[in-house]
Every structure is written in C-alpha cells, then in structure tokens.
N, C-alpha and C positions, 0 to 999 in steps of 0.2 A: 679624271681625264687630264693628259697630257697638256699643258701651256703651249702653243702651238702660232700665237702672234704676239708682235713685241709690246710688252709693261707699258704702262705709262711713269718715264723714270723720274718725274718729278719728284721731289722732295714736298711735303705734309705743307699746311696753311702759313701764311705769312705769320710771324711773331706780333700779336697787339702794336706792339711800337709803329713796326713796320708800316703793319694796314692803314696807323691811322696817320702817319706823317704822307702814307699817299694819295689823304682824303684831300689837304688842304698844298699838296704840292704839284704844281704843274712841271711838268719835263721841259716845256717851252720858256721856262725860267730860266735852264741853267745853260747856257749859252757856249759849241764848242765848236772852236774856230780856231784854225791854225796859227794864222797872223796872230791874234791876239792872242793867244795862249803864248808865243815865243817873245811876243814883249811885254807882260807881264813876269814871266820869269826873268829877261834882262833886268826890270825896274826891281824887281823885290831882290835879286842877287847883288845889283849893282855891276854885271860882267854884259860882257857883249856878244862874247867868241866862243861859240858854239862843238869847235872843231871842224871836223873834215863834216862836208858837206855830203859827205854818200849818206845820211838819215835825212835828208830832205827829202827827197821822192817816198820813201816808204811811209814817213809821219805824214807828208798829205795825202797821201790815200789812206793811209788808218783811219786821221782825224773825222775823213769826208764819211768813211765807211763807220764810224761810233755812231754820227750824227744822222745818216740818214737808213744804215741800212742794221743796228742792233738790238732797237726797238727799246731801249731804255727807260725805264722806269726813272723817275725823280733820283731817289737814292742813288741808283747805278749813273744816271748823268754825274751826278756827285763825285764819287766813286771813281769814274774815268777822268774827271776831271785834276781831279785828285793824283791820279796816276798819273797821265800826261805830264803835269807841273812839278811831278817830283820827277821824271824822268829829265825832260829838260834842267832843270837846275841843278841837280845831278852833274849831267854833263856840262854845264859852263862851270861850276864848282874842280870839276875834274882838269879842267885845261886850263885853270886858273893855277893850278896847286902844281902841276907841273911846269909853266913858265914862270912861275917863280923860283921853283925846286926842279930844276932840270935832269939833276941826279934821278928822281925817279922813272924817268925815261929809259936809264940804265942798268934799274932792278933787275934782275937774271930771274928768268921762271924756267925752270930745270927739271926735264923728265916728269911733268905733273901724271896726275894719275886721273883717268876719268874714267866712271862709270852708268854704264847705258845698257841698254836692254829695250825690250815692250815695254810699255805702262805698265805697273802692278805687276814689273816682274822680280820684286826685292829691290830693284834701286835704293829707295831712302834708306831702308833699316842697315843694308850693307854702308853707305855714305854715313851713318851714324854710327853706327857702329866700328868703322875705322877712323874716323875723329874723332874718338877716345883715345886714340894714340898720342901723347906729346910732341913725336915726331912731324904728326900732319896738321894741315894748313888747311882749315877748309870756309868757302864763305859762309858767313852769317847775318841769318835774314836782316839783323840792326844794321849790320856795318854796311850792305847793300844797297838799302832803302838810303843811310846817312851814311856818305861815306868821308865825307868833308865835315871837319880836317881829320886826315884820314887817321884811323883808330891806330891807338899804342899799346905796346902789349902790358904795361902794368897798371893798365887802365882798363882793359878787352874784358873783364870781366863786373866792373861797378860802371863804367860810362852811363851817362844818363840820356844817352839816345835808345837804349836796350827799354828801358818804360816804355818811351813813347811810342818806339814801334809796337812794341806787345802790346798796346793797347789798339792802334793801327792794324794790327795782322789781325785781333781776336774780332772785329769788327765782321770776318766775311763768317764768324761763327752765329754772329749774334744774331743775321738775317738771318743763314738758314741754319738751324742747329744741328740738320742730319751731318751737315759737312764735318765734324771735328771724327765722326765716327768711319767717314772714308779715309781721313789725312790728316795730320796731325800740325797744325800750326805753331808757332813759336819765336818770338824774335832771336833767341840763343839756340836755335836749329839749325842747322848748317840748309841753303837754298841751292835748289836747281840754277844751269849756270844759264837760263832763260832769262832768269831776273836778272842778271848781266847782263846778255844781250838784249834783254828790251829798250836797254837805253839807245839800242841802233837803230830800234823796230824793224830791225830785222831780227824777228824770234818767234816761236809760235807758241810764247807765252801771250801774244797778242790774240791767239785765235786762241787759245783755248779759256781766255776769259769773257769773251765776246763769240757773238756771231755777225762776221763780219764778211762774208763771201766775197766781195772782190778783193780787200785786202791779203783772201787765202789765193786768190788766183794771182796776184801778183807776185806774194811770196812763194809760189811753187815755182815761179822762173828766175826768181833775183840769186845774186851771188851773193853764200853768204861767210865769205872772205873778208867781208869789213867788219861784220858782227866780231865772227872771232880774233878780228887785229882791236876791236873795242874792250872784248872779254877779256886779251890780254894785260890792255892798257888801265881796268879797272885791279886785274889783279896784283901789278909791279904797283898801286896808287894803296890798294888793300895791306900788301904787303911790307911796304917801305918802313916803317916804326914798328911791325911785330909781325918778324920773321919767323919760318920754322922752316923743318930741312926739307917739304914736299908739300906742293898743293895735293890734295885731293878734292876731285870735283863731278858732278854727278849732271845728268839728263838725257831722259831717252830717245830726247831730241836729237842728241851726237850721233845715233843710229844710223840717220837719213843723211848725213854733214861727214863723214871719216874724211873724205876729200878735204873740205876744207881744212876742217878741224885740225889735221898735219899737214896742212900747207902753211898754217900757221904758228903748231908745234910737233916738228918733225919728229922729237925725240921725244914724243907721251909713248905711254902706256896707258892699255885700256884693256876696263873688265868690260864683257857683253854677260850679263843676263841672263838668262833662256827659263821659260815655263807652257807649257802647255798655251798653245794662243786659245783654245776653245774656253778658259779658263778668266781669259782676259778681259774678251769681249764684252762681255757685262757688265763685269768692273767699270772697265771706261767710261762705258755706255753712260750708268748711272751719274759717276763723277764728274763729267763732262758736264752734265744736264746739272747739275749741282753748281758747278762753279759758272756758269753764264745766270741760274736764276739769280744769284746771286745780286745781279744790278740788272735784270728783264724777267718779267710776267710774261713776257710774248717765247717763251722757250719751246723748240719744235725739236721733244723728243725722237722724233725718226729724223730728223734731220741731223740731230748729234750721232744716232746709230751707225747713219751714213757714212759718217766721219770718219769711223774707225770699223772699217770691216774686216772680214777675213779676206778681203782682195788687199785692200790696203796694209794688215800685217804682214802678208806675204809678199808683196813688194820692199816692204821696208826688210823683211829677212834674207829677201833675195840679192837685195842691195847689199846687204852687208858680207853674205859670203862671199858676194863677186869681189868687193874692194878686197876682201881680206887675201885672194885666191891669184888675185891681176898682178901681184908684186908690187903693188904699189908702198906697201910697208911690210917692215920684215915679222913673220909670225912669232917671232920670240916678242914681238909688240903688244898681241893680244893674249889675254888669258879668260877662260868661260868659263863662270860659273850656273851649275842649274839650282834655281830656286827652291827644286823638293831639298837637296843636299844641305842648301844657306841655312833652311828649316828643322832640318834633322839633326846636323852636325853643326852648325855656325862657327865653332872655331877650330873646329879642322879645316873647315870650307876656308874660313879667314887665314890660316895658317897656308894652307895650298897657295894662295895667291900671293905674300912674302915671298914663300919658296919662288915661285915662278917669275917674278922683276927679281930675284936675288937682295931682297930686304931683309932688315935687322928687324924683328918680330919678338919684342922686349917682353919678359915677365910682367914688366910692370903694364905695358901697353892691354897687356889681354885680363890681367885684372881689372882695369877700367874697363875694358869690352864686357866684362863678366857680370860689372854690376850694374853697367847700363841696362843691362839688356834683362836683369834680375827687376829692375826697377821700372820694367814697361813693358809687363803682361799684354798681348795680345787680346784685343776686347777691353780693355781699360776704359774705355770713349762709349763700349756697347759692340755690336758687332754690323760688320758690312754686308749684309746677306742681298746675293745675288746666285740666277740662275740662268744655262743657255739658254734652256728653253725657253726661256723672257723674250731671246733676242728675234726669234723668228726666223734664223736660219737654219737651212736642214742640218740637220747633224752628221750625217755619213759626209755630204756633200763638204765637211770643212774639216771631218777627221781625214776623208782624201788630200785635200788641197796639202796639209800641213805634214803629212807622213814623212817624205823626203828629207823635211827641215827636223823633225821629232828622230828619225834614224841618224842623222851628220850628226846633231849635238845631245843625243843619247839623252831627248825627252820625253819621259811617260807620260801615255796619255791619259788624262783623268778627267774626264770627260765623256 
C-alpha cells in the first residue's frame, strides 16, 4: 500500500555524546540576550562600531525569537550562541579593517556571477564545480566564518583559520550524522551567500537553522537592500589581498531577492536552476528538519513540511519569471540551466553557460572541473533517500499546479 501521510522526517537517536551532555545541562544556563551578547562582543574585540544600524531591529527579534520561541536544547543554546558572537564580531572586525584601510571600500565587484534555483536543484555541485576554474572567486566557508584580517592569496590555501573552522562546521555533523549524507560540509567549500548575509540577519539562513516564526513574519516584509549592500561590503573586505577576475556566488535564496539583488549589483549575471519541484519537496522537507534538530528536540516535522510547499515553490517560480519578464533586467542577464541536463552532461551544461555571459572557458579550468567531480561520486556520504509520497500531498493536484512552469523551462516531470 501506497505512503499516503507525511514521514516523520526526523533524523535516528541522538549520538551517546549528545544524550548525555543533555542529561546534566540545563538550557536555563545559557543565557541569550541581545544587550549582552553586543557588549561582550565589544569587550572581547576591543571595537565598538557596529556599522549601519539597519541589523538592529532584525537581531532583536531574532535574539527574542531563539530565546523564547526555538525550543532549544542546551547544545543548540550553545550553538546560537556561538553564532550570534561570531556574527557580531565579524562585523565590528569588518568596519574596523575598513576605517583603517579605506581603499577597500573602493574594491570593484564587476559582473559577479550568482546561482539560484529551488533547493536541491544543483546549486552547490554547479557552484563547485565552477570554482575549479582559476579565473573565479568564490566564498569560502573559513574565510566567512573568519574573515578578519581578511585572507591573502598566498596564504588562502595553508591559513590556520581553515582547521578551526573545519572542525566548527563538522560539529552540526557530529550531532546529527544523517546530515553529511543530505549536504556536504567543509571549511574549503565555497558557502551560500546567506552566510554573508547573516551577518545583517537579514537572511533566511536564520530560519532555516531554527524555528523562529516571528522572526520569519518579520523577514517576509523587511527590505532586503541592506543585506545585499552588507554582502557586497564583505565581498570588496574578502577580496581586497586575493583577487580573481569574477565572483561566483550561489543561493536559492536570490530566487525570491532579483529586485534587490540588482539594485545592488546591476550588472550580475545569473544562472536559475530548474528541476522538477515534485522532486524537491521531500528533499527539503527532510533537510530542513535535519538542520533545526540539529540545536532542538522540540522539531515539528509538519511544520517544516509547511514551509516549503508546493504553493510556496510556485510563488517563488512565479516570482522569478515576472521579474525576468517586467524588464527590469536585460534577458541576456539570465541563463537556465536544468538540472536532469547538469546530471547528464555537466560539461556541456558548464560550457553552455561561458557561451552564454561570453566567457573564456580554459582547458585548464575544465580539467579541474573534471577531476573534481571524478573525485566526489554521488553517494560517497551514503545516499538521501526520499519519497513524495512521504509528503502527503496529492500528486495530480501538484503535477497540475507546476505544468506551466515544467512547459516555459522545458522540465520533465519525474515524478
């Protein structure tokens, strides 16, 4: 018989570790408060100046929304806490390093390249996959986490912040172990540009590591025009001592943002993605619920379901062919890749996309694409299995919804 209501997407028993550091730790312990979280950061940095205050309203409703509405587990209080203090210090680190070095203010960020799509719709392995080129610039998870003083290129590769983070990022492995088998962690990984923008907290790296509901109600009305003038002002900080000739930068967060996103870089270029959404669903679904158990036991699989529906893809699809269609930027801007194609073909698919922004697409660039992608079998980690039927929505009811979008960008349904 047919699966017919949604899984319970939980991820398998806490780790020994885990269980028993929860035996003897109160969550009432770890204490998260905005005031004090921002002067502790001054005192351990020694800076005072914050930047532009447009992250004050969104970090107080984040902070309010960890503390009373994420249901935190001891570790996960840790964990945010963790987060928070590197996000602020971060940024007084950032506005330190620019009033002293003013020049970087004057960094040129020129035609970057971003790539966005649905979740799970190839983002990363294409974003890895074109940071094998020498030509591109992309960020990486060490440098993002520590970006002060900002990384050198004949250092980018032995710096000894790359340990510390790797040992930092493998942490959300070690709670839950299913996770390395949805996504692949890594300090020397190039990161979504959320982790950039989280230092505005305007980013929905914030909801999707937590369940933070007013947080998300606030961020579905904010402008998020200061994030990306932040994302910019991390990348001329990124780039200033190891330069290359093109950002490339990635999340499917840009999906829902083109507005802003070119209001801040008028002259990107941007791939979108495309795969079957029926396909997605579940992916999410599970991942989603995966990286909030990560710091909470109180995790409400149907409420992460909720999150990402097939009403919710299809608003975010709708979104994006209206912007593309209103003339608000010129169509030689965007190029589409579909994800059975990335899968089949990769470096044709990869070669299409040079052709298309009019890029030098070097022998040598695709030899490193060649052996990257030699060197990271599909299933290495174990495999992600996931099913619609899991999800509980009808199926004709969301192969309708999607037909429209599956006929424009010429996606088979598989499903």
């Amino acid at each position: 018989m047919e699966e017919t209501t949604p899984r319970d997407w939980r991820p398998g028993p806490r780790p020994a570790w885990v269980q028993a550091l929860h035996t003897i730790a109160d969550p009432a312990w770890i204490r998260l408060d905005a005031d004090a979280l921002l002067a502790e950061a001054s005192a351990k940095t020694g800076l005072a100046d914050f930047g532009d205050d447009a992250f004050q309203e969104p970090y107080r409703v984040f902070v309010r929304a960890l503390d009373e509405e994420a249901q935190l587990h001891a570790l996960g209080r840790l964990i945010a806490r963790s987060d928070l203090s590197n996000w602020l210090e971060n940024r007084l680190g950032l506005v330190d390093w620019r009033k002293r070095h003013p020049e970087i203010a004057a960094e040129p960020i020129e035609r970057p390249l971003f790539i966005t799509g649905l979740p799970r719709t190839g983002t990363s392995i294409l974003h890895e996959l074109l940071a094998c080129d020498p030509a591109h610039r992309v960020p990486l998870h060490w440098e993002v986490r520590h970006p002060c003083p900002p990384p050198e290129a004949a250092s980018a590769g032995s710096d000894p912040r790359i340990e510390r983070a790797e040992r930092q990022v493998q942490l959300w492995n070690h709670i839950v172990p299913e996770y390395k088998v949805m996504h692949e962690l890594g300090a020397r990984l190039p990161v979504e540009c959320i982790q950039l923008t989280a230092h505005s907290f305007r980013s929905e790296e914030l909801m999707g590591r937590h369940q933070v509901p007013s947080y998300a109600a606030w961020y579905a009305g904010c402008d998020l025009v200061p994030a990306y003038r932040f994302h910019r002002a991390m990348l001329q900080h990124l780039q200033w001592r190891h330069r290359r000739e093109r950002w490339v930068l990635k999340a499917p967060s840009h999906l829902a943002a083109l507005g802003p996103l070119l209001a801040v870089y008028p002259d990107a270029r941007v791939v979108v993605t495309h795969r079957d959404p029926l396909e997605i669903l579940p992916s999410v679904a599970s991942i989603l619920t995966s990286t909030a158990y990560v710091r909470s036991d109180a995790v409400d699989p149907q409420a992460m379901l909720g999150w990402f529906t097939g009403e919710t893809c299809r608003a975010l699809l709708d979104g994006m062919t209206a912007f593309r269609t209103s003339g608000a930027a010129g169509p030689a801007q965007f190029c589409d890749v579909r994800y059975d194609d990335l899968v089949a073909r990769p470096f044709e698919t990869l070669a299409s996309i040079y052709d298309h922004f009019g890029l030098r697409h070097s022998a040598d660039a695709e030899a490193r694409m060649r052996a990257y992608l030699a060197a990271k079998p599909k299933g290495r980690h174990g495999v992600h299995r996931y099913d619609f039927r899991a999800t509980g929505f009808d199926l004709a009811t969301e192969r309708e919804r999607f037909r429209a979008y599956r006929e424009r960008y010429g996606v088979a349904s598989r499903v």
